[in-house]
C-alpha positions as CSV (number, residue, x, y, z in Angstrom):
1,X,0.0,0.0,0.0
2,X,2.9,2.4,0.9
3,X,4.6,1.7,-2.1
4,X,1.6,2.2,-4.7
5,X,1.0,6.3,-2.7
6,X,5.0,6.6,-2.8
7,X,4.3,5.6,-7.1
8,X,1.3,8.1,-6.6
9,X,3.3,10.6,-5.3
10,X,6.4,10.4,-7.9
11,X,4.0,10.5,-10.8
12,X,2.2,14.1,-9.3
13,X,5.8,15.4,-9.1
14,X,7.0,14.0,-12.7
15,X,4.0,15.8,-13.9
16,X,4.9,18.8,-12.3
17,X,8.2,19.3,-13.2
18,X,6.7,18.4,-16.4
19,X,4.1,21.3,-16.3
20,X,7.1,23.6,-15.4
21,X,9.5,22.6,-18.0
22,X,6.9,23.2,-20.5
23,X,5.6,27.0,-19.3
24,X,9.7,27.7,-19.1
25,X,9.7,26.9,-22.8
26,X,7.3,28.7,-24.0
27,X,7.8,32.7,-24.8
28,X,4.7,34.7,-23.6
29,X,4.1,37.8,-21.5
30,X,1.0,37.8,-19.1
31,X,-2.5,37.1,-20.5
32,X,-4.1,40.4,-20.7
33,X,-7.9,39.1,-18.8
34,X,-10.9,39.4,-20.7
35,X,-14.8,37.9,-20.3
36,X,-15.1,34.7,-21.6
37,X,-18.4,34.9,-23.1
38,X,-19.5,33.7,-26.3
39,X,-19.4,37.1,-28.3
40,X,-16.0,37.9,-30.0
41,X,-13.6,39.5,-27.4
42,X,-10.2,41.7,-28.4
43,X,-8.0,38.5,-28.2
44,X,-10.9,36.9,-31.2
45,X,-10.7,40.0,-32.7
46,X,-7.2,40.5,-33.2
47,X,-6.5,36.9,-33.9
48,X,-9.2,37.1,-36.7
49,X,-7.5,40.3,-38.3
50,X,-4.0,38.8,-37.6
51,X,-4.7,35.4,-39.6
52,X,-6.7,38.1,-42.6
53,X,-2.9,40.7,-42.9
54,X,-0.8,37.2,-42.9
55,X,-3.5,35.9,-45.8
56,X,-3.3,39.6,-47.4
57,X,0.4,40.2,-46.8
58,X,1.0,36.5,-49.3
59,X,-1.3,37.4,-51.6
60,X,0.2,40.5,-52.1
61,X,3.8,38.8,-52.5
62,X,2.7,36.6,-55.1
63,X,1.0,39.5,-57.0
64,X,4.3,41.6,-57.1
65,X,6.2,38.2,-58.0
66,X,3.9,37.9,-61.1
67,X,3.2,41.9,-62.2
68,X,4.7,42.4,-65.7
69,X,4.3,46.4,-65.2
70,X,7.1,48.6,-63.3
71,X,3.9,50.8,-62.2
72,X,1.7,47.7,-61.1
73,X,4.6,46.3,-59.1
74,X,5.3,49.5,-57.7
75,X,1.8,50.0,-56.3
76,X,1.6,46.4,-55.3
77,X,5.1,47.0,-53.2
78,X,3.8,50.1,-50.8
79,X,0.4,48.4,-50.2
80,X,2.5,45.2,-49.4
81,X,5.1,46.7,-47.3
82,X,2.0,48.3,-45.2
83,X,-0.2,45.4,-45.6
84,X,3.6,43.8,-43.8
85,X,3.5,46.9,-41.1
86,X,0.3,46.6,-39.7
87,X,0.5,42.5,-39.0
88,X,4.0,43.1,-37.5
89,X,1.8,45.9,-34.9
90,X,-0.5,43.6,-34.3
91,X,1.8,40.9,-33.9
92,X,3.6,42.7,-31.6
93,X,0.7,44.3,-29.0
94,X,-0.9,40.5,-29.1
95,X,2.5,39.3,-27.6
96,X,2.3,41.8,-25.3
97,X,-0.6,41.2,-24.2
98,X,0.0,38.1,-23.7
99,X,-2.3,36.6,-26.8
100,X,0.6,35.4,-28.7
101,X,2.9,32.8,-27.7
102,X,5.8,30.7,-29.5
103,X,7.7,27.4,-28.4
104,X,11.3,28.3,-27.1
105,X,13.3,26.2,-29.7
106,X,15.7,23.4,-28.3
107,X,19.9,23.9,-28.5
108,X,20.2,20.9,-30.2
109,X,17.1,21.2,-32.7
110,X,18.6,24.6,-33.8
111,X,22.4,23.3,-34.1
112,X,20.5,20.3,-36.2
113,X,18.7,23.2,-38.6
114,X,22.1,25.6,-38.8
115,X,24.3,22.1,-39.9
116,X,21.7,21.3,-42.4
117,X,21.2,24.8,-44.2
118,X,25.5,25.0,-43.8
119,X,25.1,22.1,-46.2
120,X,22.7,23.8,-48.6
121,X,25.3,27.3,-49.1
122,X,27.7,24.3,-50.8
123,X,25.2,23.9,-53.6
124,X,25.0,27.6,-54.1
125,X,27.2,28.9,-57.1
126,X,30.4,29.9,-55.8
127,X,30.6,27.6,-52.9
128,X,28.1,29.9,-51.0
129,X,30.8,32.8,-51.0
130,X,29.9,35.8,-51.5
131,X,31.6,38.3,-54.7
C-alpha cells in the first residue's frame, strides 16, 4: 500500500516538473484578462484580423512576383510593405498582451537546422561565398 502512494506521489511530481518545463519553454508575457463569453472578445478579434494581414500580406507577394508592369509592381510593393506593417503591430501588441505565444526552440534542434542549411550554401554557385 505504501509503495503504490509513494508511485502516486512520484508520478504528481513528474507531472509537475513536467508542467514547469513546459511553461519555461514557452515565450509569452502575461495574459491580458478578458470575459469569456460567447461574443467575439479583443484576443478573437485581433486573432481574426492577424490570420486576414498574414493571408493579405501572401497574396500580395505573389502579385508583385507575377506583375509584368514597373507601375503595377510598384503600387503592389507600398500596399504590401503596409499590408507587412500593420501584421507586425499587431503581432507585436498580441504578444504583449500576452495573446501570442511561440515554443522556445531546443539547443540541439537549432544546431541540427544551422548544420543542415551549412550544407545547402555548398550547392550555391560559388561555394556559397559571396563576390
Amino acid at each position: 500500500m505504501r509503495n503504490a502512494h509513494n508511485t502516486t506521489i512520484l508520478k504528481k511530481e513528474v507531472q509537475h516538473l513536467d508542467s514547469q518545463q513546459q511553461q519555461q519553454q514557452k515565450i509569452q508575457n502575461p495574459k491580458t484578462q478578458f470575459p469569456e463569453t460567447p461574443e467575439m472578445n479583443d484576443r478573437d478579434l485581433a486573432n481574426d484580423l492577424l490570420s486576414m494581414e498574414k493571408y493579405m500580406t501572401a497574396s500580395y507577394h505573389t502579385a508583385m512576383s507575377e506583375a509584368s508592369h514597373e507601375k503595377l509592381y510598384r503600387d503592389l510593393l507600398a500596399i504590401f510593405t503596409e499590408t507587412q506593417n500593420e501584421q507586425r503591430k499587431l503581432y507585436e501588441t498580441m504578444f504583449q498582451k500576452g495573446w501570442y505565444s511561440m515554443e522556445a526552440a531546443e539547443q540541439q534542434k537549432l544546431q541540427q537546422s544551422y548544420q543542415q542549411h551549412q550544407g545547402y550554401a555548398s550547392q550555391f554557385p560559388y561555394g556559397g561565398q559571396v563576390q
